[in-house]
C-alpha positions in Angstrom: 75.2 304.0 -2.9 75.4 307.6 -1.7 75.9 308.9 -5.0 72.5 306.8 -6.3 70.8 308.3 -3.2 71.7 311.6 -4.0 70.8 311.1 -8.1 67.0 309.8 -6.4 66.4 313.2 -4.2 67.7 315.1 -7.1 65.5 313.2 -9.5 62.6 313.8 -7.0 63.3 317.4 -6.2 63.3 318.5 -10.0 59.9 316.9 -10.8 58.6 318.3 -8.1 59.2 321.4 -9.1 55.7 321.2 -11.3 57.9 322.6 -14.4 56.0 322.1 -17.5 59.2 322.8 -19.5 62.6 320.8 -20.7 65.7 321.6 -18.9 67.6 323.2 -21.0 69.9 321.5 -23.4 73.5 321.4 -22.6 76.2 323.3 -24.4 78.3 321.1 -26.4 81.9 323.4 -26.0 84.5 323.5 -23.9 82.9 327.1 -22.8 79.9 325.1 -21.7 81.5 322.1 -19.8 83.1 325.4 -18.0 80.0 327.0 -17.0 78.1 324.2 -15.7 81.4 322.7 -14.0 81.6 326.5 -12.1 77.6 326.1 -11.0 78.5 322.2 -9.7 81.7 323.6 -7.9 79.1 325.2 -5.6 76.2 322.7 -5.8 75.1 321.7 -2.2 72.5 319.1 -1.7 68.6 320.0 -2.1 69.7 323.1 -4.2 67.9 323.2 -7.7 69.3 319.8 -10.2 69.0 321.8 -13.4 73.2 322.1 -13.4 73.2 318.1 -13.0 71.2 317.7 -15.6 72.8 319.8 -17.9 76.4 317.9 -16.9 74.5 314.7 -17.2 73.4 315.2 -20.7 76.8 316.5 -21.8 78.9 313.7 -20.6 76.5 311.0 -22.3 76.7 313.2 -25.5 80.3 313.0 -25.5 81.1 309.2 -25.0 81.2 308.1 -28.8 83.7 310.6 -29.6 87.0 308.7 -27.8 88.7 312.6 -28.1 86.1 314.7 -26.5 85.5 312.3 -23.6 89.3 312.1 -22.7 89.1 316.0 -22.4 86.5 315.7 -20.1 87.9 312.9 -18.2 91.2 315.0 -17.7 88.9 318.2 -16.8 86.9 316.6 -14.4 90.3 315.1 -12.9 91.5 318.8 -12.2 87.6 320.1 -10.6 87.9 316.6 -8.1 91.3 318.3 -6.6 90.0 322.0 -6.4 88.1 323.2 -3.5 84.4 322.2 -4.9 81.9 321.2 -2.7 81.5 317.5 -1.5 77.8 316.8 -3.4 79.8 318.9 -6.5 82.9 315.8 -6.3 80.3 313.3 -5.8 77.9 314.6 -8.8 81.5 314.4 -11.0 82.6 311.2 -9.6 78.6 309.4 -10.8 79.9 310.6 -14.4 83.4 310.3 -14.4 82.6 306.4 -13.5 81.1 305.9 -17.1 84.3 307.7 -18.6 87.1 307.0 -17.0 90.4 305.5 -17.6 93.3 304.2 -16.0 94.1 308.1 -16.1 91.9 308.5 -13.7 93.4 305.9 -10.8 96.1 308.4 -8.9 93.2 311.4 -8.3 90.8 308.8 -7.0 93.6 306.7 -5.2 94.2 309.9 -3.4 90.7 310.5 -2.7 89.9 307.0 -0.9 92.3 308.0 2.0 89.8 311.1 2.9 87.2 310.1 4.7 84.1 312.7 2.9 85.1 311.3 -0.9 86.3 307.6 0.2 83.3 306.3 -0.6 82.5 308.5 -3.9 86.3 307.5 -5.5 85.6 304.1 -4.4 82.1 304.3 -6.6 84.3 305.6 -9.4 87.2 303.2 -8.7 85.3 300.3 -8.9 84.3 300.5 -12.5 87.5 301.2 -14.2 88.6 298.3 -15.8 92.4 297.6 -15.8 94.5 296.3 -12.8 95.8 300.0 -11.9 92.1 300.2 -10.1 92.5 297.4 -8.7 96.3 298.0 -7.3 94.5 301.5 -5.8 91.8 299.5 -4.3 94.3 296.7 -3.0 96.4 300.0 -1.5 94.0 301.9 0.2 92.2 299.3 1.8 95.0 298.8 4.1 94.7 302.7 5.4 91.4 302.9 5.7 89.0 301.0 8.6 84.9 300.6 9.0 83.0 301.3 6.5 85.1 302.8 4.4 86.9 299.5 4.4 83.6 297.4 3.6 83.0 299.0 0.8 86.6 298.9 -0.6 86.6 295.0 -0.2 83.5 294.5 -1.7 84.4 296.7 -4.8 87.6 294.4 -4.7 84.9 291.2 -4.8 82.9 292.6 -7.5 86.3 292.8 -9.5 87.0 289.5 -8.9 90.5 290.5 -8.3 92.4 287.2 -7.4 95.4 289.2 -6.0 93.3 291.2 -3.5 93.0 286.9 -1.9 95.9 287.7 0.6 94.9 290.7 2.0 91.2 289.8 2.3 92.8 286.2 3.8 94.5 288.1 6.6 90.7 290.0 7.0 89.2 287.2 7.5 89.2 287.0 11.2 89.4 290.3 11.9 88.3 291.8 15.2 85.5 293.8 13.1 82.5 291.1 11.9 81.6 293.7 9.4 84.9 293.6 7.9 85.1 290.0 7.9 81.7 289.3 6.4 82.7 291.4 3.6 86.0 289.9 3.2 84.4 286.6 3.4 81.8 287.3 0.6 84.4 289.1 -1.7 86.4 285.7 -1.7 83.4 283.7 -2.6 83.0 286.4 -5.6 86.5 285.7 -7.0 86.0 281.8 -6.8 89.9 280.9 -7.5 91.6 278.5 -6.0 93.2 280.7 -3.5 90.2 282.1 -2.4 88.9 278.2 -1.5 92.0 277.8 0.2 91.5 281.0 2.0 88.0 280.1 3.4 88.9 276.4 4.0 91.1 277.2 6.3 89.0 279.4 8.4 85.7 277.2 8.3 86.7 275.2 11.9 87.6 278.7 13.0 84.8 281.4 13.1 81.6 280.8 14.7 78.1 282.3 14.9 76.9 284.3 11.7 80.3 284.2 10.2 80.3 280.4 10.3 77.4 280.0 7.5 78.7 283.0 5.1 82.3 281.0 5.2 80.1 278.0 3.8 78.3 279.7 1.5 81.1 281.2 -0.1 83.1 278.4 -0.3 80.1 276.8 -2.7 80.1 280.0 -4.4 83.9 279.4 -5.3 83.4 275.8 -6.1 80.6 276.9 -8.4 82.9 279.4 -10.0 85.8 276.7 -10.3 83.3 274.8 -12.8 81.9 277.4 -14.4 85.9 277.8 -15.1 86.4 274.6 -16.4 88.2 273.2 -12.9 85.5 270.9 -12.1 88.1 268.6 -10.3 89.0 271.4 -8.1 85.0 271.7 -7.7 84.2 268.0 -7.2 86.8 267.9 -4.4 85.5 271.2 -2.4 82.1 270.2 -2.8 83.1 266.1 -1.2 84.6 267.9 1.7 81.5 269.9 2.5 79.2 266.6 2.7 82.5 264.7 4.5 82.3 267.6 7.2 78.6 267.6 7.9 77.7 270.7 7.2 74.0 272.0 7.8 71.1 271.1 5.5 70.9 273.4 3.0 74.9 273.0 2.3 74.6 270.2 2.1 71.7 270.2 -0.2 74.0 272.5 -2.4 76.8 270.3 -2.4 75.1 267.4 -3.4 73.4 269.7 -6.4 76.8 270.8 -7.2 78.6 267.6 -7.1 75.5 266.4 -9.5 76.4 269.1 -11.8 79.9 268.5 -12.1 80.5 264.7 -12.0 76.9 263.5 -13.5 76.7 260.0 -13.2 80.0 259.2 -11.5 78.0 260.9 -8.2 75.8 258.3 -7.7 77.2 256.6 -5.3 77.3 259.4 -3.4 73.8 260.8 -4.0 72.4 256.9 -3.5 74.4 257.2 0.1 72.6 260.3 0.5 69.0 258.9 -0.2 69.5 257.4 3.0 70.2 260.6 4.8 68.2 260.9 8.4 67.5 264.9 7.2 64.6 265.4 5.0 65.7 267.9 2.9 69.1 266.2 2.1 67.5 263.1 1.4 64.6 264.4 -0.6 67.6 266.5 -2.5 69.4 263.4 -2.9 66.6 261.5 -4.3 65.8 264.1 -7.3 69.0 264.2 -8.0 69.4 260.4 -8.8 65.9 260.5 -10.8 67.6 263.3 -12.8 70.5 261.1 -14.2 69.3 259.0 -17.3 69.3 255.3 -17.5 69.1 252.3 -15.7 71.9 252.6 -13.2 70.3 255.6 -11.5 67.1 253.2 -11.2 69.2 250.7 -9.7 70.3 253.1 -7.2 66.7 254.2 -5.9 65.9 250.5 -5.7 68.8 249.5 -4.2 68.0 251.7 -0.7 64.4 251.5 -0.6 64.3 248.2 1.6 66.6 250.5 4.2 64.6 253.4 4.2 61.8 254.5 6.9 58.5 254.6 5.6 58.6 258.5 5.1 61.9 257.9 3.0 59.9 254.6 0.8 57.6 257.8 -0.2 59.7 259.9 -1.3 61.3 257.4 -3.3 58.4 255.7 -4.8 57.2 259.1 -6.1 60.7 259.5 -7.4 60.7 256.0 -9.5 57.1 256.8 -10.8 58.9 260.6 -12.2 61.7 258.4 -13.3 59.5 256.6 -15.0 61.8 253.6 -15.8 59.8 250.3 -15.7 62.6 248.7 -14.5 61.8 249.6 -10.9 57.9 247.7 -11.1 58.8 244.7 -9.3 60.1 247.2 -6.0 57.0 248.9 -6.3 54.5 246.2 -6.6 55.5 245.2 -3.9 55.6 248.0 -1.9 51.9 247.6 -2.7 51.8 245.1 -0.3 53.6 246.9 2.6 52.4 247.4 6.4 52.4 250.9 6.0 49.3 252.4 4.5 51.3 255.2 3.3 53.5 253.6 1.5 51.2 251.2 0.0 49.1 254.7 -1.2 52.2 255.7 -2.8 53.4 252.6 -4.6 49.7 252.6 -6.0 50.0 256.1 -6.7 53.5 255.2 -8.8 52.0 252.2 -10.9 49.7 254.4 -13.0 52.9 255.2 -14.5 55.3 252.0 -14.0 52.5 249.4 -14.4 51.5 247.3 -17.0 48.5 245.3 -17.8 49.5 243.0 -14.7 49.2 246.0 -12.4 45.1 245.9 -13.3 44.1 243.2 -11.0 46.3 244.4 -8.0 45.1 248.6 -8.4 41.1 247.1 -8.9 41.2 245.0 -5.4 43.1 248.0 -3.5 40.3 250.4 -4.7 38.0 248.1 -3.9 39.0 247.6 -0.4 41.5 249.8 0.3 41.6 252.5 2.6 40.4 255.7 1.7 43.8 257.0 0.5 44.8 254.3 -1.2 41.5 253.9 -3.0 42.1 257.1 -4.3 45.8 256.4 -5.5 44.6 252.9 -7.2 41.7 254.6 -9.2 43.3 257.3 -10.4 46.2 255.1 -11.4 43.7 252.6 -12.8 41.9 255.2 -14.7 45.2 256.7 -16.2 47.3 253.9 -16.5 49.0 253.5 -20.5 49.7 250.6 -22.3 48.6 248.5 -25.1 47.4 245.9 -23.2 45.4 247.7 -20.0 41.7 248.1 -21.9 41.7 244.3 -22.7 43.3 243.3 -19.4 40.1 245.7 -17.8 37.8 243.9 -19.4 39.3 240.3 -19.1 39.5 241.0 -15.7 35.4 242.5 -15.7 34.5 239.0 -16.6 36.3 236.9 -14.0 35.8 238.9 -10.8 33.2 239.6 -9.1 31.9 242.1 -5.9 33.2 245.3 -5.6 36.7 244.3 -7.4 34.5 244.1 -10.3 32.9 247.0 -10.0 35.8 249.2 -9.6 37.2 247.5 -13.0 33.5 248.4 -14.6 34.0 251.7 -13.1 37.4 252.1 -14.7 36.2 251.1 -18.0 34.3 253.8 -18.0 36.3 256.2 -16.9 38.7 255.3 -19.9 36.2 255.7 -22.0 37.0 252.1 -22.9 34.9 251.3 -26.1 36.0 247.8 -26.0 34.5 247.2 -23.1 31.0 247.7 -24.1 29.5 244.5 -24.5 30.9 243.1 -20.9 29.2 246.2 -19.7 25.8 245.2 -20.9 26.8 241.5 -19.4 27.4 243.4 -16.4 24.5 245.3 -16.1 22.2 242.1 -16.5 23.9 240.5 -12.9 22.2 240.0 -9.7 24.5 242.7 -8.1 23.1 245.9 -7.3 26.5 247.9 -7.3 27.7 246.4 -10.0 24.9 246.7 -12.1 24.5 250.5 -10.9 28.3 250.6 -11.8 27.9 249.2 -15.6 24.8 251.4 -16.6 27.4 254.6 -15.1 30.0 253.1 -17.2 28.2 252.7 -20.5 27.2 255.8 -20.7 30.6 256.9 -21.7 30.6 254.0 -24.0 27.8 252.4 -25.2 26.9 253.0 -29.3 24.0 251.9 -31.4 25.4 248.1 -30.8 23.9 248.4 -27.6 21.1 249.9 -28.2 18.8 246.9 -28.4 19.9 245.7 -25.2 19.6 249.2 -22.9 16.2 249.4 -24.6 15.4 245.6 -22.9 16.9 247.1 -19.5 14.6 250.0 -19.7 11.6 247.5 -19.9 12.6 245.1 -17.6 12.3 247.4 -14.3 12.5 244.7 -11.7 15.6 244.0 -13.6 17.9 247.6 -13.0 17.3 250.7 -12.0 14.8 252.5 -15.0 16.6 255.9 -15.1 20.1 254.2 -14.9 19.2 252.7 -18.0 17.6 255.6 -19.8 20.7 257.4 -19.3 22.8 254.8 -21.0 20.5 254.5 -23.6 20.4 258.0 -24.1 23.9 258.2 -24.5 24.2 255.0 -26.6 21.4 257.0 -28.9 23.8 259.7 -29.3 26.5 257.9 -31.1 23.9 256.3 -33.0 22.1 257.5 -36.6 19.1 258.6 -36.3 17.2 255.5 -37.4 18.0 253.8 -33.6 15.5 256.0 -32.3 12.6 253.8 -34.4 13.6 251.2 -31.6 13.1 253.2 -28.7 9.5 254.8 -30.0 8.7 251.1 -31.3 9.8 249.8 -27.2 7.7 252.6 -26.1 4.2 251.5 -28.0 4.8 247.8 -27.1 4.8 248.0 -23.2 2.0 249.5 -21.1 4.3 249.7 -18.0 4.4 253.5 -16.5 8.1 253.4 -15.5 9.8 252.1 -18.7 7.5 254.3 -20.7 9.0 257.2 -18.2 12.3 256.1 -18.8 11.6 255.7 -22.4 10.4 259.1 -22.8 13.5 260.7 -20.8 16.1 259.0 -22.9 14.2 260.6 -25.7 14.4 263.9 -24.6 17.8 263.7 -23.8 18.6 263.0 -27.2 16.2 265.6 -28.8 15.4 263.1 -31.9 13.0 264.3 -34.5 11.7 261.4 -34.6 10.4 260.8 -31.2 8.5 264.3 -31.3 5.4 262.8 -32.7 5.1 260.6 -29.4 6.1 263.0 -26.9 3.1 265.2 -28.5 0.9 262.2 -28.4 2.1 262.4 -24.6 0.9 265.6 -24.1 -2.4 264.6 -24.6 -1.8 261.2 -22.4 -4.3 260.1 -19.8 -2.0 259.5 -17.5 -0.6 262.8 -16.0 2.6 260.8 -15.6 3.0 260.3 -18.6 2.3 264.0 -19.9 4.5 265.3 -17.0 7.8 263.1 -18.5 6.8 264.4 -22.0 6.6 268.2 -20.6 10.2 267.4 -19.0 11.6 266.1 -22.2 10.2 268.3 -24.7 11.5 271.5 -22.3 15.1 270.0 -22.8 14.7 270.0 -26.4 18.1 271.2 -27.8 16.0 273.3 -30.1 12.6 275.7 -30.0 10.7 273.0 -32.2 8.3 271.4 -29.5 7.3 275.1 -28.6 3.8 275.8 -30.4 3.2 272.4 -28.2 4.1 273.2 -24.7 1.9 276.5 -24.9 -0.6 274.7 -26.1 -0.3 272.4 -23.1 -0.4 275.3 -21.1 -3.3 276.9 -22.8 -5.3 273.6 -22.4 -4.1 271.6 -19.5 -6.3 271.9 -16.1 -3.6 270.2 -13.9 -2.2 273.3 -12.4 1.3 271.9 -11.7 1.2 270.9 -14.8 0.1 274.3 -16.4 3.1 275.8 -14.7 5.7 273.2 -15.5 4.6 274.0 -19.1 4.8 277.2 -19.2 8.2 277.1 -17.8 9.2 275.0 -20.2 8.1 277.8 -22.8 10.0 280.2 -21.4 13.4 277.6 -21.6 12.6 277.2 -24.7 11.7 281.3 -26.1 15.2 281.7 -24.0 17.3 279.5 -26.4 19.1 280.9 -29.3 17.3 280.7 -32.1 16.9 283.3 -35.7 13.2 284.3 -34.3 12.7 288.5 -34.7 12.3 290.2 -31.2 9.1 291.0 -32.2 8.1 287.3 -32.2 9.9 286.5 -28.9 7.8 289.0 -27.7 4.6 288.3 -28.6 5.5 284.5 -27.5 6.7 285.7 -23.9 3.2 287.9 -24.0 0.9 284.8 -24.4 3.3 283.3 -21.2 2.4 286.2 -19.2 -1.6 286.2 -20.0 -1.7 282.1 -18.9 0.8 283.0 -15.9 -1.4 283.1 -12.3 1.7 282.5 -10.3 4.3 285.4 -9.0 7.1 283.2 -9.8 6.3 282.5 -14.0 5.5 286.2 -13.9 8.7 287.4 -12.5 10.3 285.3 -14.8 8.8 286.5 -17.7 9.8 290.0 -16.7 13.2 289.0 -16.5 13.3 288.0 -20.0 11.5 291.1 -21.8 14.3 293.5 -21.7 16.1 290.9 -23.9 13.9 291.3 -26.7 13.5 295.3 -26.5 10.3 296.3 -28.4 7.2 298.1 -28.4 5.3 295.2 -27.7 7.4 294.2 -24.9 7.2 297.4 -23.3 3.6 296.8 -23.2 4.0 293.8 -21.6 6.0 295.1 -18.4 3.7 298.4 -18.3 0.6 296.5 -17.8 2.5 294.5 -14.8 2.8 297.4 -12.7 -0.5 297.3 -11.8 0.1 294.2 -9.8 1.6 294.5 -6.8 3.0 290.6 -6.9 5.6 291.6 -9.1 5.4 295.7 -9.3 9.4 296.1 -8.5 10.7 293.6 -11.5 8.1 295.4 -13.8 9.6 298.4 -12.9 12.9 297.3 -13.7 11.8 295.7 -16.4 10.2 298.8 -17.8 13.4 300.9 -17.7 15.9 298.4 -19.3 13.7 298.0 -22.2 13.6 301.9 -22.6 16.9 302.4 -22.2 17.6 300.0 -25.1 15.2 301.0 -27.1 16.8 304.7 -26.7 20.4 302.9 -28.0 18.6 301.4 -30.7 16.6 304.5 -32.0 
C-alpha cells in the first residue's frame, strides 16, 4: 500500500510540473542502471520523479530478456542492503516485485524484521511465486507484532498458503483483534480443510465483530472446498451452519451453497427451510426450490404451503407462478379462495401463468367483484393468460354470464385482441345492460372487421339503443380493417336517416377513417343547414390523414357567417397546411397567408405566426412584417420575423 501511495504523489508531482516534454528515455547498459540506481540511492520523498521514471522504464524494458532481468534482480539485491534511503528501497522493492525470484527471498526475509522496510519486503515478498516466499513470510511473522504482522498474514492469505493454517490457527484468538481478523480472513482465503477445521473450532469461542468474520470465512472455505472438487467436505460445513442457527444472511449463504453443491438431493432441506419464521431465509429458500427443474421441486412448494402464514403463501405462490409447472394449479386455485385477501391477489396474480381455460370463469368473477387488488391481479392474468383454449373459453363464457362477470370477459376479449370473439361482441352490445353494452363497443374496437360492419352501422342508427359515439368508434375501427368499398354502407346509412345524432356519429366514424369516398358527403356537410351537422363535418375533415379536404375548409372559412364556426375552420386549415405533405414553401405560404387575412381572433393569429418560420420565404416574411402593426400579437411577429430571417440567411 505505501509503495502505491508513494507511485500516486510521484505520479501527481511530475505532471504537475506543467512539463510539455517526455522524460527522458532510459539508458539500456549496465552504465545506465548505475546512474539512475546512484540518483534513487538518494531519492527522498517529494523530490523530482524523473529518476523513477527512468528506473521504471528500464526494468519493464528488460523483462523479456530472462538474462538481463536476472542481472538486475541480483543488482537491485545488493542497492536494498547499502545505506540508500528508505523511499530509494521502497521505489526498488515496487520493481523488484515484478522481477524477482526465489533469489530474492533471504535480502527481503531480512528486511521484514526491520520495522522502516517490513512492509516494502513484505510488498515484494508477496508476489514471488515458490514456497521459499512463503517459508520467509511463515518465519517472520512470528517476530514481528501490529501492523507489520497484519500485513504479513494477509500476504500469507493471498498466497493461499495451506501451511501458514497452524500458525494463523494459534492467531486466531489472539489478544490483538486486528491480528485475529486478519488471521481469520487469511484462513477463509486458503479454503483447505485445515483451515475449516481451524475456524470451526473457534466459532463458539470469539464474540462481537470477530464472531461474524469466523462465519464468513468458514463459507468462504466451504465455497473453496467445491470449487476444489470436495463438495462432500462442502456439503457437510455448509449443514452445520443451518444445524447451528447462525444469523440470516449465513444462513442464506448456506442454503445457496448447499443448493450449489448437492442440487436436487437439498430439497429436503431447502423445503424445511421454506418454512423458516425469517424472511430472508425463507424467501432464499423458496427461490432456491423454484430453481431446481422438475416436478419434485413443485411438490416441495406445494407440500408447505397449507403450513405457511399468509406472508409465507405469497411468497410461494409467486414462486410456483416463476416455476411455472402446471402441476401446482390445483394449490393455487384454491388459494383463490382463501380468507386472506392477499393471498387470494397473489394466487390470481399466479394463474395468468399456471391456468388454463378453466381458470377463465374463476379470474372474470374476481375482477368483477373482487377487491381492488385482486381485480387488478385477475385482469391482468385474464388479459395475458396462454393456451389454446382461453379465447374460446372467453367467449363461451361471454355468452352464459351475465352482469359485471360478463363484462369483465367482454373486456378481456378485447384486450386480447380476441378476433374470435367478434360476433358475441356485437350480441353483447345489442343487451339491455348499460355496462355491458358500453363494455362490447370498447371491446370491438380492437376487433371488429368488415363482418361487422353492417351491424355497428344499425347501432349507430339506433340511438336509444347504445351510446352513438360508442358505436362510431367501433365502426370506425371495424372500417379500418375493411376495403374500401364498406364505406358505400356508412355514406348509404348516412342518406337514409334524418336523425342528427347518428348522422353525427356517422360523419365521425368517417373522419376517423379518412375514406375517399366519404369526402363527397362531408363537403355536402359543409354546406348543411344544420350547423350541427357542418360542425361534425369541419371536425372530421380537420382529422383528415391527408391535406385533401383543404381547398374546402378555407372555403368554409371564407364563406361561413357562424363565427365559431369560421374559427373552428380555419383551425382546421392550419392542422391540415401543418401536415407533411410535397407542397413548395412557397405554397404553404401563401395558404397560411389567406389564414391570416380571415383570422379576427389573437389566438388563429398567433398561431399562424407560429407556423411561418417553417416555411421560410419571402412571402412569409411579409406575412409576419405586416403583424407587427398589431399590438394583439406584436411579440410573436417579432419572433416570427427573426426566425424566418435567420433561415433565410442559412439558406442564401
Amino acid at each position: 500500500m505505501m509503495t502505491r501511495i508513494a507511485s500516486v504523489i510521484a505520479l501527481g508531482a511530475f505532471f504537475s510540473t506543467g512539463l510539455a516534454q517526455e522524460p527522458p528515455q532510459p539508458k539500456h547498459t549496465a552504465s545506465g542502471l548505475e546512474t539512475i540506481l546512484a540518483q534513487i540511492a538518494k531519492y527522498e520523498y517529494g523530490q523530482s520523479p524523473e529518476p523513477l521514471f527512468q528506473f521504471t522504464m528500464l526494468v519493464q524494458d528488460s523483462m523479456d530478456a530472462l538474462t538481463r532481468t536476472r542481472q538486475i534482480e541480483t543488482r537491485l539485491l545488493q542497492f536494498l542492503q547499502s545505506d540508500a534511503t528508505v523511499a530509494g528501497k521502497q521505489a526498488v522493492c515496487q520493481q523488484l516485485s515484478l522481477i524477482a525470484t526465489e533469489a530474492s527471498v533471504p535480502v527481503l526475509g531480512a528486511m521484514l524484521m526491520h520495522p522502516e522496510t517490513a512492509e516494502m519486503a513484505r510488498y515484494a515478498l508477496a508476489r514471488i511465486p515458490g514456497p521459499r516466499a512463503s517459508d520467509a513470510l511463515r518465519k517472520a511473522l512470528t517476530g514481528t507484532s501490529g501492523s507489520a504482522a497484519i500485513g504479513i498474514v494477509n500476504s500469507l492469505g493471498q498466497r493461499r498458503d495451506s501451511n501458514a493454517v497452524p500458525v494463523l490457527r494459534s492467531l486466531l484468538l489472539s489478544s490483538d483483534a486486528g491480528i485475529a481478523q486478519a488471521a481469520i480472513h487469511a484462513l477463509g482465503d486458503i479454503g483447505s480443510r485445515p483451515a475449516l477445521e481451524a475456524l470451526s473450532a473457534v466459532k463458539e469461542k470469539v464474540a462481537g465483530p470477530l464472531q461474524p468474520a469466523v462465519l464468513e470465512a468458514y463459507l468462504e472455505c466451504a465455497g473453496r472446498l467445491a470449487q476444489s472438487g470436495n463438495r462432500n467436505e462442502a456439503s457437510t460445513a455448509y449443514r452445520r451452519l443451518l444445524a447451528e442457527q447462525a444469523p440470516s444472511m449465513i444462513r442464506v449463504a448456506a442454503l445457496i451453497g448447499l443448493a450449489g453443491v448437492e442440487g436436487k438431493n437439498a430439497l429436503p432441506t431447502l423445503s424445511a427451510e421454506v418454512g423458516a419464521k425469517d424472511p430472508q431465509v425463507q424467501n432464499a429458500a423458496i427461490r432456491l426450490v423454484t430453481s431446481i427443474p422438475g416436478r419434485d421441486s413443485t411438490v416441495a412448494l406445494m407440500d408447505r404451503f397449507g403450513s405457511l402464514p399468509s406472508t409465507g403463501q405469497v411468497r410461494l405462490l409467486a414462486a410456483l407462478a416463476e416455476h411455472g409447472d402446471a402441476t401446482a394449479r390445483p394449490v393455487v386455485t384454491q388459494a383463490a379462495k382463501s380468507d386472506s385477501v392477499i393471498v387470494r391477489a397473489a394466487a390470481l396474480a399466479a394463474l395468468g401463468k399456471l391456468g388454463n381455460e378453466n381458470s377463465v370463469g374463476l379470474l372474470a368473477e374476481a375482477a368483477a367483484s373482487g377487491q381492488a387488488m385482486e381485480q387488478t391481479a385477475a385482469r391482468q392474468s385474464l388479459y395475458g393468460l396462454a393456451g389454446p383454449g382461453i379465447d374460446s373459453a372467453i367467449v363461451a363464457a361471454i355468452g352464459s354470464s351475465a352482469g359485471k362477470t360478463k363484462a369483465e370477459l367482454i373486456l378481456a376479449a378485447g384486450e386480447r385482441g380476441n378476433m374470435a370473439a367478434a360476433d358475441a361482441l356485437i350480441q353483447a352490445a345489442r343487451g339491455p345492460d348499460p355496462e355491458v353494452r358500453r363494455n362490447a363497443l370498447r371491446a370491438l374496437r380492437n376487433v371488429a372487421g368488415s363482418a361487422q360492419v353492417p351491424a355497428l352501422i344499425e347501432m349507430v342508427e339506433t340511438a336509444e339503443a347504445t351510446d352513438p359515439r360508442d358505436a362510431a368508434q367501433a365502426l370506425a375501427a371495424a372500417l379500418k380493417r375493411s376495403p374500401p368499398p364498406e364505406m358505400n354502407q356508412v355514406v348509404s346509412a348516412y342518406r337514409a336517416t334524418a336523425a342528427l345524432a347518428p348522422r353525427l356519429a356517422l360523419i365521425d366514424a368517417m373522419g376517423q377513417v379518412s375514406s375517399r369516398e366519404a369526402l363527397p358527403l362531408l363537403r355536402d356537410g359543409l354546406r348543411d343547414s344544420s350547423p350541427e351537422i357542418v360542425r361534425g363535418a369541419i371536425l372530421a375533415l380537420t382529422g383528415w390523414a391527408d391535406p385533401a379536404p383543404l381547398p374546402d375548409l378555407l372555403a368554409a372559412a371564407k364563406t361561413n357567417a357562424d363565427p365559431a364556426l369560421q374559427v373552428l375552420s380555419l383551425r382546421g386549415c392550419l392542422k391540415l397546411i401543418a401536415a407533411p405533405s410535397e407542397r413548395p414553401i412557397a405554397e404553404s405560404a401563401r395558404l397560411l397567408a389567406e389564414v391570416m387575412a380571415l383570422a379576427k381572433q389573437p389566438a388563429e393569429k398567433k398561431a399562424v405566426l407560429a407556423l411561418l418560420p417553417a416555411y421560410p420565404c419571402d412571402q412569409a416574411l411579409r406575412v409576419a412584417e405586416d403583424a407587427l402593426g398589431d399590438p394583439t400579437v406584436a411579440n410573436e411577429a417579432q419572433v416570427s420575423v427573426e426566425r424566418i430571417k435567420n433561415s433565410l440567411k442559412l439558406r442564401r
